[in-house]
SENU-169041 format. One record per residue: residue in one letter; x negated, y negated, z negated of N, C-alpha, C in turn. Coordinates in steps of 0.05 Angstrom, whole numbers, plus 5000, padded with zeros to 4 digits. Layout:
// SENU-169041
AXYZXYZXYZ/...
This chain:
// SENU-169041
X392487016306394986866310395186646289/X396386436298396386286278398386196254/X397986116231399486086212401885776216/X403185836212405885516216406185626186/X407785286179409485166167411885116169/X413885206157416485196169418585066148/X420884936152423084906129425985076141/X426685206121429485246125431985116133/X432885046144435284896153438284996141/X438485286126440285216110439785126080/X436885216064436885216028434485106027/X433584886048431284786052428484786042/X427985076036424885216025423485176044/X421585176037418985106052416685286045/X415685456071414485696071413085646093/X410685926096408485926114408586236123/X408986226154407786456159406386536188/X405586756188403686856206405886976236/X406086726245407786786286406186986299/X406487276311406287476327407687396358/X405787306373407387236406410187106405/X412887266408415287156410417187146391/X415787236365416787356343417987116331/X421087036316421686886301421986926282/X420786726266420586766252423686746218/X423786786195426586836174426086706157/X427386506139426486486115425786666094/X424686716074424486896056425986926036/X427286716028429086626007431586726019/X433186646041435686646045436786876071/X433486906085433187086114434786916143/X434886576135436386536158434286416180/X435186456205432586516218432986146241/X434885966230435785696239432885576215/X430885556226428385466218426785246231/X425385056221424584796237421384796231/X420184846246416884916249415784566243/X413784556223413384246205410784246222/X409383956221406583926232405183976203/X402784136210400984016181398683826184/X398583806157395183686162392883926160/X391183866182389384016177387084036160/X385784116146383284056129381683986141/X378683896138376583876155374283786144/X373183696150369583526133368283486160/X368283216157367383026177363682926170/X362082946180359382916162359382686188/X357782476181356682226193353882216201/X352581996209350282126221348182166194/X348182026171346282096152347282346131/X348982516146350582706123352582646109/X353382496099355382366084357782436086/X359182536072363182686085363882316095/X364382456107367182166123369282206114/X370182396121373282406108372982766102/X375782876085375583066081378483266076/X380683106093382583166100384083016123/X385583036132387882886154389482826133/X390082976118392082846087391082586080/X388482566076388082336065388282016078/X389581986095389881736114391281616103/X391081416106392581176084395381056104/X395781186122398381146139400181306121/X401981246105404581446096406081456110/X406281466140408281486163407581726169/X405581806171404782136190402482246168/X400782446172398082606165395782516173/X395582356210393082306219391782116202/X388782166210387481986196387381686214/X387881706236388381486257390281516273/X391081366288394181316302394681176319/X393981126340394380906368396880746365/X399180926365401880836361402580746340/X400680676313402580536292399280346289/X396580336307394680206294393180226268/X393880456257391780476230390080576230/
């Protein structure tokens, strides 16, 4: 199952946890369960054709609008 990212919507912590099928998930801090599921970036290692890392996150994109490393809708 996979891991999310979530923020609290009342004491706005920011936590990670592991979603079971229909299960909603609580904050940990406050237990309120009015929670807003965040996009992440994902990690990765991109090797090129002579080996070389290309890139080595989605974090690392020089767009400070979003995570991707490219973007149709803003051209970077």
């Amino acid at each position: 199952m996979p891991i999310y990212e979530y923020t609290c919507e009342k004491c706005d912590k920011k936590f990670e946890m592991l979603v079971m099928g229909k299960d909603r998930p609580a904050c940990p801090a406050c237990g309120n369960v009015r929670v807003k599921r965040l996009l992440s970036a994902c990690g990765f290692v991109s090797k090129g054709s002579g080996g070389e890392t290309v890139s080595a996150s989605a974090g690392a994109s020089s767009c400070s609008g979003c995570s991707a490393s490219s973007c149709a809708s803003c051209g970077v």
